[in-house]
N, C-alpha and C positions, 0 to 999 in steps of 0.2 A: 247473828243473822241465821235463824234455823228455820227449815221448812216445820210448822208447827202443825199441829194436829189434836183437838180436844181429845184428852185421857176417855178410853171406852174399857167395859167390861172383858178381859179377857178370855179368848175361846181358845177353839181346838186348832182355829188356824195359826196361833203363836207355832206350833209345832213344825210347823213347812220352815223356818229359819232354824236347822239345827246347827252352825256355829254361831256364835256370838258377830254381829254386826254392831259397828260404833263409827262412830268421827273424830279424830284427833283435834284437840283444841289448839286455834287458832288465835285464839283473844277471846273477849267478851262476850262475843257476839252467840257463839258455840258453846255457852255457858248451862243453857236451861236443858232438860233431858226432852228426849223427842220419844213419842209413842206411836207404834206402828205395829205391822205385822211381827216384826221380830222383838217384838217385846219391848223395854227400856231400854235405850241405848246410853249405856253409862261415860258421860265425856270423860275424856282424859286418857283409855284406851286405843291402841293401835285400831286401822282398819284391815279388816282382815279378808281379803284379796280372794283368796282362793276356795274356785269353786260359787264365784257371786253372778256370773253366766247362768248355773243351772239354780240356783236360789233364787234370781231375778223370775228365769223364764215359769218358777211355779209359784211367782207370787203373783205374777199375773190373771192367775185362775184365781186367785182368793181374798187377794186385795182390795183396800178399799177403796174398788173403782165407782164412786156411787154415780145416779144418773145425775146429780147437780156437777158433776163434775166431768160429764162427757156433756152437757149443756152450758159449763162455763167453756168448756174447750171451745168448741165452732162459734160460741157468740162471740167469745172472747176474740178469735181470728177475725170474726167479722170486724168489730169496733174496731180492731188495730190497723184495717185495712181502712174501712171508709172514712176514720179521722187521720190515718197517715196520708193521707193521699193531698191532703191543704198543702202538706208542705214536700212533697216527693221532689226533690232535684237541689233544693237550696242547701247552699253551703254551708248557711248561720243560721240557726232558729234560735233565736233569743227566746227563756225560759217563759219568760214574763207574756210573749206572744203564745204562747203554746197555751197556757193556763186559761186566757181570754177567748182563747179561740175554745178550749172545753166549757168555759163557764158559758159560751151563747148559746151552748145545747141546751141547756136550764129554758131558755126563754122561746126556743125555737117550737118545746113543747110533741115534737117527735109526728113529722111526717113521711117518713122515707127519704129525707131531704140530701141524704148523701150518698152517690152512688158507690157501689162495689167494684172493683176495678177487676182483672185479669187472677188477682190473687186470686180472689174469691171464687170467678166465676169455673178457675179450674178446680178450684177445690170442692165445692159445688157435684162437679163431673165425678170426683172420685168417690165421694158418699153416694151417688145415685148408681156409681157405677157397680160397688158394693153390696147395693141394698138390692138391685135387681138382678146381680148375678151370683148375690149370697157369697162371692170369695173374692179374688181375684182374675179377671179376664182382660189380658192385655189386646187383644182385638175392641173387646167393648171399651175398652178404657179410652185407648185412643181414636176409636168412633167416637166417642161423646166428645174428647178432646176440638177433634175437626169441626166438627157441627156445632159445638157451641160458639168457636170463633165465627163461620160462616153464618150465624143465626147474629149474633153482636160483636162484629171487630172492632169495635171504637172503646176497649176496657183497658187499653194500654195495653196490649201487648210488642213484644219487640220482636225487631226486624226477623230474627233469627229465625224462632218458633214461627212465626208468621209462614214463611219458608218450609217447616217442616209440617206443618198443619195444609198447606197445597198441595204437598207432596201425597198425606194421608187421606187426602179427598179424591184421590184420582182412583179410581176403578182396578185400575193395573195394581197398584200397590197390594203386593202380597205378604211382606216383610216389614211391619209394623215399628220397628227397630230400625231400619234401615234408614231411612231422613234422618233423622237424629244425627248416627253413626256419620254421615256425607258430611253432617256439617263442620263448618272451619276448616278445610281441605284433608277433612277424614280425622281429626283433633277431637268432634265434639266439642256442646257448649261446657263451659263451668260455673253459667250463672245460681240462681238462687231460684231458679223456678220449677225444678222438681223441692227445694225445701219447703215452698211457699203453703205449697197442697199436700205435705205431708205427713198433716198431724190427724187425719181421720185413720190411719192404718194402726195407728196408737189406740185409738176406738173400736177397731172390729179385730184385734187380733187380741187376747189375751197372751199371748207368748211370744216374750222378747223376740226370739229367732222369726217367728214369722212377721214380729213388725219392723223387722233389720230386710229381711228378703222383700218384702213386697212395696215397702218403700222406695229399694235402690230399681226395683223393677217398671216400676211406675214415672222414676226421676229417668228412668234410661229411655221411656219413649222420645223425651226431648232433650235430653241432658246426656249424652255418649261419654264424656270427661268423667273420669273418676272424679275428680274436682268437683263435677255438680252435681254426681247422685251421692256420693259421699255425705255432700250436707245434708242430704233428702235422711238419711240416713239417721245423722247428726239429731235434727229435727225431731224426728220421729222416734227416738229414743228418750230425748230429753221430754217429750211428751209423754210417753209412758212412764217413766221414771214417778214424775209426777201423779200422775195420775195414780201411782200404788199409793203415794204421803208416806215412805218410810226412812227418810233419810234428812240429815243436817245439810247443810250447803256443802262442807267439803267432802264428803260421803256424795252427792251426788255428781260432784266433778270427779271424784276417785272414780266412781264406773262407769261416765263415760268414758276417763281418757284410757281405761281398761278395754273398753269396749271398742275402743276408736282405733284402737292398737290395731289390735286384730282385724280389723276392714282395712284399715291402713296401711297392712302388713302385706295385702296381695300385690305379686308383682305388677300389675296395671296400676295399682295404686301407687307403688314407687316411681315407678318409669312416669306418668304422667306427673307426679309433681315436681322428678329431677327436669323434665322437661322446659318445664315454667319455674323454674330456679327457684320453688317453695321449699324444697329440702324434703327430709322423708320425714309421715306422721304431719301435715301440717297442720292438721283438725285437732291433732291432741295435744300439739305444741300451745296452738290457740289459747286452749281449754288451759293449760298450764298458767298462759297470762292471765286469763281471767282469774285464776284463783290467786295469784297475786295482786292483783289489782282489789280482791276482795277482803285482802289480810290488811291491806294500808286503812289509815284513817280516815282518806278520802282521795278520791281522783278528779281529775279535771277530765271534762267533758272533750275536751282538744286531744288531751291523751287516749282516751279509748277511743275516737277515732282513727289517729296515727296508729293504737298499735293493734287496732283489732278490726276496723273498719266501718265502713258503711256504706258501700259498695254494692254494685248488684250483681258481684261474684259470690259465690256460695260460702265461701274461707270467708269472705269479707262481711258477711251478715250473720252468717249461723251462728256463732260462737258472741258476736255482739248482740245478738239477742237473747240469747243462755243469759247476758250478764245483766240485760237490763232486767231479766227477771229476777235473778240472785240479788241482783245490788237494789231491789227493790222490795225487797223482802222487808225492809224496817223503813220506818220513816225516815222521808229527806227532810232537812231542813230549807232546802231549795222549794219544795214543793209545799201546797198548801194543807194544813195537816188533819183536815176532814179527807183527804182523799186518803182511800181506802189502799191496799197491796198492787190489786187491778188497775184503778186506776194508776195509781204509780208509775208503773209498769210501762203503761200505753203515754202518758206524757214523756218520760225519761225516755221512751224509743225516739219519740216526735222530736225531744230540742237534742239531738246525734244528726240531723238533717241526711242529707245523702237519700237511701233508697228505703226514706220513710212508712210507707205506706207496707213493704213487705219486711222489714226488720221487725215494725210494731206487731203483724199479723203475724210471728214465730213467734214474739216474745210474748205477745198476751194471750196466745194459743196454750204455751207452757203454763203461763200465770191462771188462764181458766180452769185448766187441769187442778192445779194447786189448791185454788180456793173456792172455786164450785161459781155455779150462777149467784149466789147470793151476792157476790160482790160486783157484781154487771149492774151498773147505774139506767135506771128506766129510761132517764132522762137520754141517756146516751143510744141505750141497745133504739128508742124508739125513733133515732134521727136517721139511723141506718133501714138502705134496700135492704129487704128480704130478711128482716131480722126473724119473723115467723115462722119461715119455712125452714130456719136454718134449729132458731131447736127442737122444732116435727123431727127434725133426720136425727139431729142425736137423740132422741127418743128410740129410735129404730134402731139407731147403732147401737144404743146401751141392750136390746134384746137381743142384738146378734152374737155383742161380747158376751154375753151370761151363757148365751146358748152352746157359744163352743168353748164357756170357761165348765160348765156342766160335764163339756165332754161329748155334747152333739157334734156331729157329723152335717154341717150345713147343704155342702154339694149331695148326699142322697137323702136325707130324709125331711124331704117337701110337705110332710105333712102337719111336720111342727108349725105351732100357734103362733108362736114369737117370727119363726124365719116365713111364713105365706103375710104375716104382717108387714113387714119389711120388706118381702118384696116387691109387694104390693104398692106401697109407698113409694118406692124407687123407683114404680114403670111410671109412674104420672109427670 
C-alpha cells in the first residue's frame, strides 16, 4: 500500500533531501520503490527521523504540489461533504447501500442536487479569507465565519459554534478568541470543526511550520481545546504531506506521529488530555493504531470504529480519516473495482457511519491531494453545490502557494500578478 507517484526526469530539486529518506517494510504492500523529491526510496531501509521537520518545511517550496492536486484537494472536500451528508448520524451503513447511493449520481446527470453542509461552507470562509487578505487575518477570519452563518444557518451547524458565532456578531466583541475560549465552562470545544476547514492552509502555505501555526489559529476561533485545534492541526499536515507525493504509507504515519509529538508535547496539550482521561499524545497514539491496523490483512469496519472512531470529536475523526485514506490506497474487494483511490476513499468513509459527512470531507481532502482532480468523477463533482467556484479558488490558491514558494512576500508586495489575481477573487 504505497503512496505512488509516475517516475519523472530527475532535477535539481532531488538535492533539498540531503539524508536518505525510506520506509521500512511492512509486507507486501511496501514492496514497489516510491519516487519523489528525495529521489528513490529504497525499501527495506530504516526511516531516518532526524531533521525531517526542516526537510519537510523545504520540500514545501519545491514539491510536487501541482494545481490538479490543489483542485483534487477542495473538490475532493467538497464530494466527501455533500455525499456524506445521506448518511451523517447512522449507526450502520450497510456497504451495499453506500455503493447505490454513488451509482444514482451516474443517472442524476449533475445538477447541484446535493447541498454543502456547515463543512464546506466554513471552509468556503477560510480560502476566501486567504485569497482576500493574501495571509492569515484572525479578525477577517472570524468576520466571514459569523456572517456566513447569519447569511445560511440551516448547514448543520451545532449548538456550540452556533453560540460562539453570536457572540462574534456583537459589535462589542473585541477579542476574537474569546467565545471560543468561554465555551464548556472555559474547557473549550474538542470537536472536528476546526479539522473540517482545515485543509486550504495545506494550499496557501508551502512551509510545514506555517501550515501547523495557522491551522491551530484558525481551529482556536471556535475550538479553545487542545483536543480540537490539535486535529485542525492533524488534518492540515496530513494534507500537505500529501500534497508533496514523497512518501510510502508508513513514512507518512512516521512524520506525522513525529510531528504530532511535538504539538502534543506542549503543556496545554497534556493537561487538556489528562483532563479527559485520553492520556498524553493522543493524536499520535491514534496514528500508531492506524498503522497497525494497516500492517494486518484486513479489518473489520466495527473495529475501526471502536478503536479509532467516528465521532464528532476531533481524536475521534482525524485519525479515522488518515485511515480511510491509507487503507484505501489499493483496491478493496468490498468495493467495486472500477472505482478509482478517490472514489474508494469517499465510500469506505460513508459505510464507518457516525459523523459521515465530515470524516469523508478530511479523508477525500487528503485523497484529492494524493491523486489530483483526475480522479474526481464528473458524474459525482457535477451533483454537488458550488463544485465551480470551489476549483476557481484552488486555482487562486495554487498562485499564492507558488508565489510565496518563489519567496514572495504576499502582505507587501501588492503588485504582483499571481497575488492582485487572488485577491481579487476573494473579494467577490
Amino acid at each position: 500500500m504505497l503512496l505512488q507517484y509516475p517516475p519523472r526526469p530527475q532535477s535539481a530539486a532531488e538535492a533539498v533531501c540531503a539524508s536518505p529518506v525510506s520506509c521500512q517494510v511492512a509486507d507486501a504492500r511496501t514492496a514497489p520503490l516510491v519516487r519523489g523529491l528525495s529521489g528513490t526510496i529504497q525499501s527495506g531501509s530504516a526511516l531516518r527521523i532526524e531533521g525531517m521537520s526542516a526537510v519537510l518545511g523545504r520540500l514545501g517550496a519545491v514539491g510536487p504540489a501541482s494545481l490538479s492536486r490543489f483542485r483534487g484537494t477542495l473538490t475532493g472536500a467538497l464530494l466527501g461533504d455533500c455525499l456524506g451528508a445521506e448518511f451523517e448520524g447512522a449507526e450502520e451503513v450497510p456497504l451495499d447501500r453506500v455503493i447505490q447511493h454513488l451509482g444514482s449520481l451516474e443517472e442524476n446527470r449533475g445538477d447541484g442536487i446535493l447541498q454543502y453542509s456547515d463543512d464546506t461552507a466554513m471552509t468556503r470562509c477560510v480560502v476566501q479569507s486567504l485569497l482576500s487578505r493574501s495571509d492569515f487575518d484572525d479578525m477577517d477570519m472570524a468576520r466571514r465565519f459569523a456572517e456566513e452563518y447569519r447569511r445560511s444557518p440551516h448547514r448543520g451547524y451545532g449548538a456550540g459554534v452556533i453560540r460562539v458565532f453570536k457572540k462574534l456578531l456583537n459589535p462589542k466583541c473585541s477579542d476574537v478568541f474569546q467565545p471560543a475560549r468561554e465555551q464548556f465552562n472555559g474547557k473549550g470545544s474538542f470537536g472536528n470543526g476546526g479539522a473540517m476547514r482545515a485543509a486550504p492552509f495545506a494550499l496557501a502555505y508551502p512551509d510545514i511550520h506555517d501550515v501547523k501555526k495557522y491551522a491551530r489559529r484558525c481551529a482556536q476561533l471556535t475550538h479553545a481545546s487542545s483536543l480540537g485545534y490539535n486535529g485542525a492541526v492533524l488534518q492540515a499536515l496530513a494534507v500537505h504531506l500529501a500534497l508533496q507525493g514523497v512518501m510510502c504509507w508508513s513514512e507518512f504515519l512516521e512524520v506525522l506521529i513525529q510531528e504530532m509529538e511535538v504539538v502534543e508535547g506542549e503543556q496545554k496539550s497534556l493537561s487538556d488530555a489528562r483532563e479527559l482521561n485520553e492520556g498524553d499524545y493522543p493524536f499520535s497514539n491514534r496514528l500508531r493504531k492506524v498503522k497497525e491496523f494497516l500492517q494486518r490483512n484486513s479489518v473489520a469496519i466495527e473495529e475501526v470504529v471502536s478503536e479509532l472512531g467516528n465521532g464528532i470529536a476531533a481524536l475521534h475523526s482525524v485519525p479515522t480519516a488518515i485511515f480511510c485514506f491509507l487503507h484505501c490506497l489499493e483496491p478493496l474487494p468490498e468495493l467495486p473495482p472500477h472505482y478509482n483511490g478517490l472514489q474508494r476513499t469517499i465510500a469506505y468513509s460513508l459505510a464507518l457511519g457516525g459523523d459521515t459527512d465530515t470524516i469523508a470531507t478530511m479523508a477525500a481532502a487528503i485523497a484529492g491531494a494524493h491523486y489530483g482532480i483526475e480522479q474526481v468523477p464528473d458524474d459525482w463533482k457535477n451533483c454537488c453545490e458550488g463544485f465551480e467556484e470551489t476549483e476557481h479558488w484552488a486555482e487562486r490558491l495554487y498562485d499564492l502557494y507558488q508565489f510565496r514558494a518563489r519567496g514572495g512576500s504576499l502582505m507587501r508586495d501588492h503588485n504582483d500578478k499571481c497575488l492582485e489575481g487572488a485577491a481579487n477573487e476573494g473579494a467577490h
